[in-house]
C-alpha positions as CSV (number, residue, x, y, z in Angstrom):
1,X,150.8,104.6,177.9
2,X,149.9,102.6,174.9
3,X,148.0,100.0,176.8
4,X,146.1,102.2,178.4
5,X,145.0,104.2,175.4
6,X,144.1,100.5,173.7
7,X,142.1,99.8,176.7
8,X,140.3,103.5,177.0
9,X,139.3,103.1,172.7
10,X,135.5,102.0,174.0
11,X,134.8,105.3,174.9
12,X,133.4,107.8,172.2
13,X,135.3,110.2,172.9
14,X,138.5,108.5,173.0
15,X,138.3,107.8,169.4
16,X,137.7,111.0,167.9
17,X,140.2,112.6,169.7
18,X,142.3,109.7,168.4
19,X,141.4,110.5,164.9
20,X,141.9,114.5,165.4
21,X,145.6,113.5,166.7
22,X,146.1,111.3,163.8
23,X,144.8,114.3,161.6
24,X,143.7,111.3,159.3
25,X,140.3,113.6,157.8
26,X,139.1,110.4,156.2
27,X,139.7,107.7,158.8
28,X,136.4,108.5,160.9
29,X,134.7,107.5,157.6
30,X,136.6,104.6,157.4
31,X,135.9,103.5,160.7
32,X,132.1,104.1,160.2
33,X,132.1,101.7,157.4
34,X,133.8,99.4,158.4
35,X,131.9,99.7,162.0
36,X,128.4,99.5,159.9
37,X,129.5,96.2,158.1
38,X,130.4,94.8,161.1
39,X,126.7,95.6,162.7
40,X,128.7,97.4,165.9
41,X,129.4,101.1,167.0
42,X,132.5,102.8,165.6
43,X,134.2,102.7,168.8
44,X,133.7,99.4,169.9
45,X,134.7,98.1,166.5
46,X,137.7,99.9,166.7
47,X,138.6,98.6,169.6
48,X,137.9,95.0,169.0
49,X,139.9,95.5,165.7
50,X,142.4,97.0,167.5
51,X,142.9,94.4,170.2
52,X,142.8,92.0,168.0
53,X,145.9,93.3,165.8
54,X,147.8,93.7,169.7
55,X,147.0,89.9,170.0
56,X,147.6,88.3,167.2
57,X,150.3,90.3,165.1
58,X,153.2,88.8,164.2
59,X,157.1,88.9,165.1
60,X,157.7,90.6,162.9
61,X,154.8,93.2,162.8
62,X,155.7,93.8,166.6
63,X,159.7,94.7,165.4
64,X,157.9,96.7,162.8
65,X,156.0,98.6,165.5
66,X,158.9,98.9,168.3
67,X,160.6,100.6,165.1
68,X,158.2,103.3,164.5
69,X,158.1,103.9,168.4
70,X,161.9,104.3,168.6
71,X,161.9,107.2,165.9
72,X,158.8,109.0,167.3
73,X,158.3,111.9,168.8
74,X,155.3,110.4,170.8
75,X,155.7,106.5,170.3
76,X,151.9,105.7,171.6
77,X,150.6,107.9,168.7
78,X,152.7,106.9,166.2
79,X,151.8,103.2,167.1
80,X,148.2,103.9,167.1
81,X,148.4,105.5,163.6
82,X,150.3,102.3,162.4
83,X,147.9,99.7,164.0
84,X,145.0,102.0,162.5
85,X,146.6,101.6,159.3
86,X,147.3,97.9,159.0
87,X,143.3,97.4,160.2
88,X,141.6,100.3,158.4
89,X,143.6,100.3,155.5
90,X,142.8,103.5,153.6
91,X,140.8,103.0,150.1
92,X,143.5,101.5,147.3
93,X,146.1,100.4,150.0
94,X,144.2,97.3,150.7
């Protein structure tokens, strides 16, 4: 389930229902930023950023993840909102 909702982030759509489930009000903001900087949509940087943390996180930030799965009551969300997190890091957790 979580694979497919990595590989279903280029759509529009996907994201903002992603950011209504996370109930995150100021992550869309983030994401537009952050998208802006980049010179890229708000989706597609989202899931580049994304992809790129599945790819290239470490041991450690994989047991991390498997952990927050385990103890959730929907393991794909709750691993979205902590891969968000560690890529979007909200203002002053940076």
């Amino acid at each position: 389930m979580l694979g497919k909702f990595i590989n279903d982030l280029d759509d529009p759509q996907v994201v903002l229902d992603l950011v209504a489930a996370l109930d995150a009000p100021d992550l869309l903001a983030r994401i537009g930023r952050a998208a802006a900087a980049a010179g890229q949509t708000p989706s597609a940087y989202l899931a580049v950023s994304v992809r790129t943390f599945v790819d290239t996180a470490s041991d450690d930030a994989w047991v991390q993840l498997v952990g927050i799965m385990n103890r959730a009551a929907d393991p794909s969300l709750a691993a979205m909102r902590a891969i968000v997190e560690a890529v979007l890091p909200a203002e002053g957790k940076r």
